[in-house]
N, C-alpha and C positions, 0 to 999 in steps of 0.2 A: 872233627871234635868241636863241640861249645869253646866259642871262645873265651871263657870263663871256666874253670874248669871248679869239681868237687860238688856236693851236696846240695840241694837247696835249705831254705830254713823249713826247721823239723813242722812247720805248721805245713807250710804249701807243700812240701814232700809228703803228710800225711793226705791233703787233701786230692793229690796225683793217684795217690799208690791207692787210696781205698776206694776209687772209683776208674782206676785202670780198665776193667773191664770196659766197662761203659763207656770211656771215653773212647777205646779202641772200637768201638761198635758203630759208633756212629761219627764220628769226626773225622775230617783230611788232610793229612799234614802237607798240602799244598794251599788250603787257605791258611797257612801260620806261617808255612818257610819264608816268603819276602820279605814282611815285616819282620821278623826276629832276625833277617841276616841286614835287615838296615839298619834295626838297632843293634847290631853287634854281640846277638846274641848269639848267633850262627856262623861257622865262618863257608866260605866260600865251598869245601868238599861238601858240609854240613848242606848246602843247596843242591849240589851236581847230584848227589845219591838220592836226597828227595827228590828231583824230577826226574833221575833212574826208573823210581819204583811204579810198575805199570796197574800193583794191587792197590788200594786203597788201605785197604786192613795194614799193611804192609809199611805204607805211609804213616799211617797212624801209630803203629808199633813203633818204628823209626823216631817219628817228633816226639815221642812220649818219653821214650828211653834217653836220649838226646838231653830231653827237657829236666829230669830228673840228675844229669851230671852236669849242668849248664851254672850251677854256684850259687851264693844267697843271694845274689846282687838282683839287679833289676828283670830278670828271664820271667821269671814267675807271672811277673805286673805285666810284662808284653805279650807274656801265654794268654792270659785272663781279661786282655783289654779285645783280643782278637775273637776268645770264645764269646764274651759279650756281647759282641757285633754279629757273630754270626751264629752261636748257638746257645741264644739266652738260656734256654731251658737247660742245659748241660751250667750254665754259668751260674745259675741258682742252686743248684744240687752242690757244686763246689765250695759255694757260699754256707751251704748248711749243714755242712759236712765237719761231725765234733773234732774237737784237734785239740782235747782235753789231756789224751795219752797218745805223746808225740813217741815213746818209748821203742826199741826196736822190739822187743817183747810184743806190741801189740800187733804187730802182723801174723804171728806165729801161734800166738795163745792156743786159740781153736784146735791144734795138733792133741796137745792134755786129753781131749775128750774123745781122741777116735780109738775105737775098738782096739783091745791088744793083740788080737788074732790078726790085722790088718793091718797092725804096726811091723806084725812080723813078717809079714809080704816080702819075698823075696823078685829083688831087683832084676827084671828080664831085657832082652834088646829089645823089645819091644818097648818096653816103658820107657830106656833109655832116648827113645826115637822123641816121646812124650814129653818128658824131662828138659830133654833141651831147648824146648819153649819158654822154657821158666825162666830163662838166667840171661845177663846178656854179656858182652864178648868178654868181660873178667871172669868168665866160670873158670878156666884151669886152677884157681884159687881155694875152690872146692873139694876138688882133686886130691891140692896140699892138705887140707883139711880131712881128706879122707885117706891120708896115710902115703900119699906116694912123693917122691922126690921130687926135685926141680928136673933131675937128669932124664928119669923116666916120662914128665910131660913135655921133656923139648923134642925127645927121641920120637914121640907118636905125633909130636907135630911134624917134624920133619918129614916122618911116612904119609902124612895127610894134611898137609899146611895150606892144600884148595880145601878143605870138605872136614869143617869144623866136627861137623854130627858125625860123620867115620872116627874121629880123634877122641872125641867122648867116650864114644860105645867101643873103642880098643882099648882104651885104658882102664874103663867097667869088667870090661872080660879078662884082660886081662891081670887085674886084681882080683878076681873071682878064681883062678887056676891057681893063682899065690897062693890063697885061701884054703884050696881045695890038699896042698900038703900040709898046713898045720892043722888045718881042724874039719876032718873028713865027711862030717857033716853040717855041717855050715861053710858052703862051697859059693856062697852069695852073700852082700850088702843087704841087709833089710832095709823097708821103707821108713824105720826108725832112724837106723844108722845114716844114712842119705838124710833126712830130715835135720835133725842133730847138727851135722856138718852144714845144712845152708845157715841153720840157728847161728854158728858160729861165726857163718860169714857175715852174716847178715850184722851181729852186734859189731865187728868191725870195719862194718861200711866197705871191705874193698870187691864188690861185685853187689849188683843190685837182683833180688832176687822179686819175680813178679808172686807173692804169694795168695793172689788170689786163682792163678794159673795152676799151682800147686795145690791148693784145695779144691779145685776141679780135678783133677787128676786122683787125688787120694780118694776124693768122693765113685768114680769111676771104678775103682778095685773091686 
């Protein structure tokens, strides 16, 4: 874990999140891991799993998510002093990127406008598989948010506490069989009700949701 822990400030946390994609595309979180674990933005496991990761993309996902729980203090300035040096064009885009509505609302807005037929999409293992790219290891919070107890998400970790993605899509299914005796035709989570609940978490910060991941996926349907 960042040796700092919590949010960054709502401006650099806007200018992460709304070009996440892009950073993930092209950056490696082996040019940023030294530097950020010298200046103590990093601690020690925060480097061993970075030179773990054999993908690149992977790496990058890793520093990103990292970077984003790393706190308002100085992370940001060591993230941005690094991408400077080595990927100015990425460091100008950052630069220029509005941070007018630092709001958690403005990650999600775009939801309002998607088709109501497709809001009604009902949740498959499939999508499930999909899904779990979006969130990062605080999603069982989600879960809470979509109606299940603390007791029911310790239980399905304990059946699957190697294999994160088996523990999502058990507790998906089986919420959907809940379902299936109170209301016989609606045996499934729509992509509203899933949506709604990241909304939730998302306004109180305790899981970070990738929501431009999410809007590739919706758009996908």
């Amino acid at each position: 874990m960042p040796e700092e822990n919590g949010r960054l400030k709502p401006e650099d946390e806007k200018r992460i999140r709304s070009n996440f994609v892009l950073l993930k595309g092209e950056i490696d979180g082996k040019d940023f891991v030294d530097f950020l674990y010298q200046e103590h933005v990093f601690d020690g496991d925060d480097k061993e799993m970075m030179n773990a990761c054999k993908i690149r993309s992977e790496r990058a996902d890793l520093l990103l998510t990292s970077l984003l729980k790393s706190g308002p203090g100085k992370s940001y300035k060591c993230f941005f002093q690094i991408l400077n040096e080595k990927y100015p064009t990425l460091a100008s885009i950052l630069e220029r990127t509005p941070t007018d509505d630092c709001s958690s609302r403005s990650y999600y807005s775009w939801f309002d406008s998607v088709d109501e037929v497709k809001k009604r999409h009902k949740i498959t293992q499939a999508d499930t598989c999909k899904l779990f790219e979006c969130f990062d290891d605080n999603w069982p919070n989600i879960f809470h948010q979509l109606g299940f107890s603390s007791g029911e998400i310790e239980q399905e970790y304990i059946k699957h506490q190697h294999d994160s993605r088996a523990e999502m899509m058990s507790l998906l299914m089986k919420g959907n069989r809940q379902r299936v005796t109170v209301v016989q035709d609606d045996r499934d989570f729509t992509l509203e009700e899933v949506v709604e609940a990241l909304k939730r978490v998302e306004d109180t910060a305790v899981c970070f949701i990738k929501w431009d991941a999410v809007k590739q996926f919706v758009n996908k349907i």
